[in-house]
C-alpha positions as CSV (number, residue, x, y, z in Angstrom):
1,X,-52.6,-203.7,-20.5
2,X,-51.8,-203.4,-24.3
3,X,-55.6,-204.1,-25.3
4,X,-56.8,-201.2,-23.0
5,X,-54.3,-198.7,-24.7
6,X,-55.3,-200.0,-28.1
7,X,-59.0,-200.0,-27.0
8,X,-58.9,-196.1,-25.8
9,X,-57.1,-195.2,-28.9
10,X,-59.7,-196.8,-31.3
11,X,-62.1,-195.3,-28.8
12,X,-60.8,-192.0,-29.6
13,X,-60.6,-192.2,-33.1
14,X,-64.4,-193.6,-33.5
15,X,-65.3,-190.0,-31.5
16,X,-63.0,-187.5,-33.6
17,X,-64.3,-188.7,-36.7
18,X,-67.5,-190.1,-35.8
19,X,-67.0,-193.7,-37.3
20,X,-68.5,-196.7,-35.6
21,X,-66.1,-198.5,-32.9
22,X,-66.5,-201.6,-35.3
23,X,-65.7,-199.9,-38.3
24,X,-62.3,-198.6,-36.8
25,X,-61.1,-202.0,-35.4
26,X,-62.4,-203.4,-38.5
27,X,-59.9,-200.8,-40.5
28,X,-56.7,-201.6,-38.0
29,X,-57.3,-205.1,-38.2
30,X,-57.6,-205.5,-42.0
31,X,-53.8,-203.8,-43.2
32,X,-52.5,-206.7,-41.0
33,X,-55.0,-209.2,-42.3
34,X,-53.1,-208.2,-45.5
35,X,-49.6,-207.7,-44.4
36,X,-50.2,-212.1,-43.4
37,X,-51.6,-212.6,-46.8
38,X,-48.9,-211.1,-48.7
39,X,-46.0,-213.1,-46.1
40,X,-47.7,-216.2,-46.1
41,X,-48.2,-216.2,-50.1
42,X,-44.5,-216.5,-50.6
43,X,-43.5,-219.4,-52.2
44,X,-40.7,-220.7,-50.5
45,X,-38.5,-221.6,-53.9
46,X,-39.0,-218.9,-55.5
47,X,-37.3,-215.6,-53.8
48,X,-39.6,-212.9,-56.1
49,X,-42.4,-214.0,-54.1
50,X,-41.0,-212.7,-50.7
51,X,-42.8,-209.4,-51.4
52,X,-42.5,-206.5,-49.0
53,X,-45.5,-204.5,-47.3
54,X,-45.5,-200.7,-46.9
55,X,-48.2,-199.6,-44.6
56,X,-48.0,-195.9,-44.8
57,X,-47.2,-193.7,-41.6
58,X,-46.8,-197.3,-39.5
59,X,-43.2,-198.9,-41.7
60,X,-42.4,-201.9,-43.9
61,X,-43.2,-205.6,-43.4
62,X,-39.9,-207.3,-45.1
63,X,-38.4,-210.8,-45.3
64,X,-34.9,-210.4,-44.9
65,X,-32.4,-211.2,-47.9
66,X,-30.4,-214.1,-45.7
67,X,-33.5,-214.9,-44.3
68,X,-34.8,-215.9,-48.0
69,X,-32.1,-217.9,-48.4
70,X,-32.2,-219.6,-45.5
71,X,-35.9,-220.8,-46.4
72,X,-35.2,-221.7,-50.0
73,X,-31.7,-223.4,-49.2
74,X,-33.8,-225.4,-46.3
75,X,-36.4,-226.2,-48.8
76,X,-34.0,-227.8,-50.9
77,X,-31.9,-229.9,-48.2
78,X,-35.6,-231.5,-47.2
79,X,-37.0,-231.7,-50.7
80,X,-33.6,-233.8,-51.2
81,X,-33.7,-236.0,-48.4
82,X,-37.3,-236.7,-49.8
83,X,-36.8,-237.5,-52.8
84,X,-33.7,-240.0,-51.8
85,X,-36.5,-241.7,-49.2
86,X,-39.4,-242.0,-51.9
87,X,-36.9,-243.5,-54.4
88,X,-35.9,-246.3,-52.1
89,X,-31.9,-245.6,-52.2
């Protein structure tokens, strides 16, 4: 149901402006393309690399602040427990 909507609106745009169907989905699909890169290059200790992604006209792509610590302080707990298991104690 969803595709068929998103199919007649790429439709549409390919005749008002006369740009190959491909070209279109090839433009929609490559901001989100991005917005993953940019989420899944965060390194989860380090909180400055939870960056967020503005797509212009369509809203922002943000890691929320609890959220980030909820990742890092996870991080830490099972890079703990780790190190404890490698070191044989």
């Amino acid at each position: 149901m969803m595709q068929k909507k998103v199919d007649k609106i790429i439709k549409s745009i390919s005749l008002n402006y006369r740009i190959p169907v491909k070209d279109v989905e090839e433009m929609i699909k490559s901001q989100f393309a991005f917005v993953r890169y940019v989420i899944e290059s965060a390194e989860r200790d380090k909180e400055e690399t939870f960056k967020t992604v503005k797509l212009p006209m369509f809203g922002k792509f943000m890691v929320k602040n609890n959220m980030i610590a909820h990742i890092i302080n996870s991080k830490k707990k099972r890079d703990g427990f780790r190190s404890e298991e490698s070191s044989g104690e």
